[in-house]
C-alpha positions as CSV (number, residue, x, y, z in Angstrom):
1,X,95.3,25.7,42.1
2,X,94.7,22.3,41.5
3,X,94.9,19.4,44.4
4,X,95.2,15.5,43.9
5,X,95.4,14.2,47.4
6,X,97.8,11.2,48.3
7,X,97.4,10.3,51.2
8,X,95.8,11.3,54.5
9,X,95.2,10.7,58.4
10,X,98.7,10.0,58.6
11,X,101.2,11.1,61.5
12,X,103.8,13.8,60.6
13,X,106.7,11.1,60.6
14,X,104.7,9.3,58.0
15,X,104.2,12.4,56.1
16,X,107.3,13.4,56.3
17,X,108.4,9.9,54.8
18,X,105.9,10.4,51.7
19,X,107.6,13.9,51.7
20,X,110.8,12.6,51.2
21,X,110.5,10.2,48.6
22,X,108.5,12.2,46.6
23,X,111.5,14.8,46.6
24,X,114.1,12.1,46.1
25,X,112.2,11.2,43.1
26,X,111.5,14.8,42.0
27,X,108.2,16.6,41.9
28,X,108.8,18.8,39.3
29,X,108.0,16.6,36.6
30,X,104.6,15.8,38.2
31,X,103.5,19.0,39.6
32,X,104.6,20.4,36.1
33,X,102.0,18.4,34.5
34,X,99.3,20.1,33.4
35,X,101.5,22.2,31.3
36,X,101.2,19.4,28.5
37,X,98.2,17.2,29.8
38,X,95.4,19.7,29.9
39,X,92.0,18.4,31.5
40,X,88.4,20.5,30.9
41,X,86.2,20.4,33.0
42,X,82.5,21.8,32.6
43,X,78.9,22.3,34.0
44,X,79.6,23.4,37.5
45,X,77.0,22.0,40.0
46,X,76.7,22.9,43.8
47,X,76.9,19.4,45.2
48,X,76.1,18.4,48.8
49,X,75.7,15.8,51.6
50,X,75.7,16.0,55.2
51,X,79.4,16.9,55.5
52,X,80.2,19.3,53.2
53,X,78.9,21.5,50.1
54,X,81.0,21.8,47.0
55,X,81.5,23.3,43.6
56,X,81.5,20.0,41.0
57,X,82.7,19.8,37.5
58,X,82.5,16.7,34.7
59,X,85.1,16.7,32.3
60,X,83.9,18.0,28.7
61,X,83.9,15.7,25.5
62,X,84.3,18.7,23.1
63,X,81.1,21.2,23.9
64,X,82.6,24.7,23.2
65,X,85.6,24.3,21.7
66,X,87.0,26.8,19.2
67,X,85.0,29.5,21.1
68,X,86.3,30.8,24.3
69,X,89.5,28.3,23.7
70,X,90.1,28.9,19.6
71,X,93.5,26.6,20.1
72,X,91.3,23.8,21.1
73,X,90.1,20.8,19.6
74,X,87.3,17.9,20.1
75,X,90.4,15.8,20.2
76,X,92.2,18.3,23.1
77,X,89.3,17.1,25.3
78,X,89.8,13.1,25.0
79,X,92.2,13.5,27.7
80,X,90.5,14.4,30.4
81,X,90.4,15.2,34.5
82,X,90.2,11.1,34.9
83,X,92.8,10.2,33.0
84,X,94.8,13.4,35.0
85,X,94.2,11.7,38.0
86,X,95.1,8.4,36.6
87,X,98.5,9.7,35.5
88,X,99.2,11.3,39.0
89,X,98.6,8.2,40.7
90,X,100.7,6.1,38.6
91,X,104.4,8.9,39.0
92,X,103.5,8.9,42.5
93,X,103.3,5.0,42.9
94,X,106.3,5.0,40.5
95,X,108.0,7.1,43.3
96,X,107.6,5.0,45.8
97,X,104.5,6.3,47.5
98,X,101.1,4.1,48.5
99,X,98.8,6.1,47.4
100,X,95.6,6.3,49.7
101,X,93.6,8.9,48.9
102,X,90.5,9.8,50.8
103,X,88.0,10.1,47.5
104,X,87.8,6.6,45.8
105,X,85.5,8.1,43.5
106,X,87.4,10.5,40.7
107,X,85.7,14.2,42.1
108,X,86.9,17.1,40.4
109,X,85.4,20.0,42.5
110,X,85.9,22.8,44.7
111,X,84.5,22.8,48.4
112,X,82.3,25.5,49.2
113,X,81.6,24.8,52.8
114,X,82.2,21.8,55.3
115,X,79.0,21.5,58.2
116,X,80.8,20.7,61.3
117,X,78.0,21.4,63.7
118,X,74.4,21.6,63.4
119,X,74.5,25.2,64.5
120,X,71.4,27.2,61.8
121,X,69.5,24.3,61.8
122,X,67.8,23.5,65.4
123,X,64.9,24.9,66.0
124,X,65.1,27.9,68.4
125,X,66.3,27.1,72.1
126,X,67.3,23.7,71.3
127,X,70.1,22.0,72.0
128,X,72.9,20.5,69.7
129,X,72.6,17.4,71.4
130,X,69.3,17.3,71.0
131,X,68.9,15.9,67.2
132,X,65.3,15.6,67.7
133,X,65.4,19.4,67.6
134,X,66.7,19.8,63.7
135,X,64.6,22.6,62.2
136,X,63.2,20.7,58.5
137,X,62.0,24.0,57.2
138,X,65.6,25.5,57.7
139,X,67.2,22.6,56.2
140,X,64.4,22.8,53.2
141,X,65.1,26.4,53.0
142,X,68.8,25.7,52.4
143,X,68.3,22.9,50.0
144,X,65.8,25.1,47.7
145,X,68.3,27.6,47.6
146,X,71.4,25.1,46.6
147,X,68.6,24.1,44.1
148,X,68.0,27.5,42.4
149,X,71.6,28.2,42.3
150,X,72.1,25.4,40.3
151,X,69.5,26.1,37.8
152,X,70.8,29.4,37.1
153,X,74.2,28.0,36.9
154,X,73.1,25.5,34.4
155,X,70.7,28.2,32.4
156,X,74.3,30.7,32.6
157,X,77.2,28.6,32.3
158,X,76.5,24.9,31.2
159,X,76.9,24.5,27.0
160,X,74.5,26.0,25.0
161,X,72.2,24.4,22.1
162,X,75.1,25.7,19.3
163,X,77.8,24.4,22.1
164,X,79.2,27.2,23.1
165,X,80.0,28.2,26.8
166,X,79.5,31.4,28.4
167,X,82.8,32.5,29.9
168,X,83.3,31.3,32.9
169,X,81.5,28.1,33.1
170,X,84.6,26.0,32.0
171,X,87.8,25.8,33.8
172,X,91.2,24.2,31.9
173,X,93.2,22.3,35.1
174,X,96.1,24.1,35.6
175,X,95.1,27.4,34.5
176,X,97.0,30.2,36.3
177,X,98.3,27.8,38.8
178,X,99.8,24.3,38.7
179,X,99.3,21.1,40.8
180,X,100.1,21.7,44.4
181,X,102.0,19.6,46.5
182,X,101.3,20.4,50.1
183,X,101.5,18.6,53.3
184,X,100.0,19.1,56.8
185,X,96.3,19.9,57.8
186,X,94.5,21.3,54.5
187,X,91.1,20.2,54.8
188,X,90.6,24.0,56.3
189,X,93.1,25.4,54.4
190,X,96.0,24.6,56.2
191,X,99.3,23.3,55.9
192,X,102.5,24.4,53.2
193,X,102.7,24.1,50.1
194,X,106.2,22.0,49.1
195,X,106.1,22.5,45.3
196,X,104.0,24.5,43.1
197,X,103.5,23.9,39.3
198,X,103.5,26.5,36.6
199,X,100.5,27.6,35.4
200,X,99.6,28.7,32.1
């Protein structure tokens, strides 16, 4: 399922405005999308900072094709996950909707895990409060192990010397699922889903 937010911090009546025009307008035509703009994205990449940890992607520029994907092409992958997100933004603006969306930068991942307390990484008997009291060694341990995932990810899934990519290590937007337009609380999974997109 793929997720391109519009807007957010919002009340529900202003939700529920951005609701409505987008279903005056018709959402079938944007969450239906990815059925003839297909993005690829490749090398996943545990990312992190101090908030969350996530599961990131670049879009590909033609490493792999013809193996796992025989129907595609070098050319297939000149449209890619920016130029999705572009495209979104402009039939939602179209529609009548300000789009503010929370990431200014174009992020095409998956989030793993958001920290919302320091809870694992004071040292023992110490207080939350307390940010003297952050255990280093924990929050080394964590970081060396986010580290060694990522080189087996890249040794296992990124492209290959011959360009080819181990199954798994690409992902097509929109495969099995389409875009998903929800509204409510989904930063922990929350919320409804409005309209849902064919996948292919």
């Amino acid at each position: 399922m793929t997720t391109l937010e519009l807007a957010h911090s919002l009340t529900e009546p202003e939700m529920e405005a951005i609701v409505s025009t987008m279903k005056q307008a018709g959402v079938s035509d944007i969450v239906d999308y990815l059925l003839t703009h297909r993005a690829r994205l490749i090398k996943p990449l545990i990312s992190y900072d101090a908030s969350a940890m996530a599961l990131s992607f670049v879009p590909a520029a033609g490493e792999g094709t013809g193996g796992a994907h025989p129907h595609r092409s070098f050319e297939d992958d000149k449209y890619t996950y920016h130029h999705l997100r572009r495209d979104i933004y402009d039939k939602a603006a179209a529609a009548g909707v300000k789009v503010a969306s929370r990431y200014t930068v174009p992020s095409a991942h998956l989030t793993i895990a958001r920290f919302v307390t320091q809870d694992g990484f004071l040292r023992e008997g110490a207080a939350e409060e307390d940010q003297r009291c952050i255990d280093h060694n924990r929050v080394r341990d964590l970081i060396d192990k986010i580290e060694e995932i990522n080189r087996k990810l890249q040794a296992e899934y990124w492209p290959k010397e011959d360009s080819s990519i181990k199954l798994g290590g690409e992902w097509i937007v929109g495969q099995e699922k389409g875009l998903d337009f929800r509204k409510g609380r989904l930063w922990y999974g929350g919320g409804e889903t409005i309209a849902l997109g064919k996948g292919f």
